[in-house]
C-alpha positions, 0 to 999 in steps of 0.5 A: 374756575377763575372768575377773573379768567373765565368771567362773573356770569357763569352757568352750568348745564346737565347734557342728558341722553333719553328720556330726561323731562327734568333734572334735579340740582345740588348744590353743596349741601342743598340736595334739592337748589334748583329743578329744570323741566325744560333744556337746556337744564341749568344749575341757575335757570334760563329764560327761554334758552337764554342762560341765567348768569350766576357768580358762585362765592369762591371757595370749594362747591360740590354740585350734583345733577340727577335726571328724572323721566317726569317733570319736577323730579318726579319718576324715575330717576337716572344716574346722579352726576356729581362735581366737585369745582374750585372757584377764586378770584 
């Protein structure tokens, strides 16, 4: 990610398939930084469908996303998703 090319106000957000109430995200090696109980499920949060911006600190991230068939990452989970993203300015 460029955030001179692609902006300072970035998000990203999990597409799920099923059953999903919420998704749990990672961030480095915060395996816990944000739950989303409602789509669109964002790393950084959203209000009322309307995404919350978020400027990563350059350098090497690794984010995770994993979903879960209750609310709160409560359930059972499903496949954990992993990324690892370059970010510079």
């Amino acid at each position: 990610i460029d955030l001179n090319t692609d902006g300072f106000h970035l998000n990203i957000v999990a597409r799920t398939a099923g059953n999903v109430k919420s998704v749990v995200f990672g961030l480095d090696n915060n395996t816990d930084f944000h739950t989303e109980n409602f789509r669109p499920f964002a790393l950084a949060g959203d209000y009322f469908g309307d995404l919350r911006p978020w400027t990563p600190e350059p350098g090497a991230l690794r984010v995770s996303a994993t979903p879960y068939t209750k609310h709160y990452g409560k359930g059972d989970a499903g496949t954990n998703l992993e990324i690892e993203v370059t970010v510079v300015e």
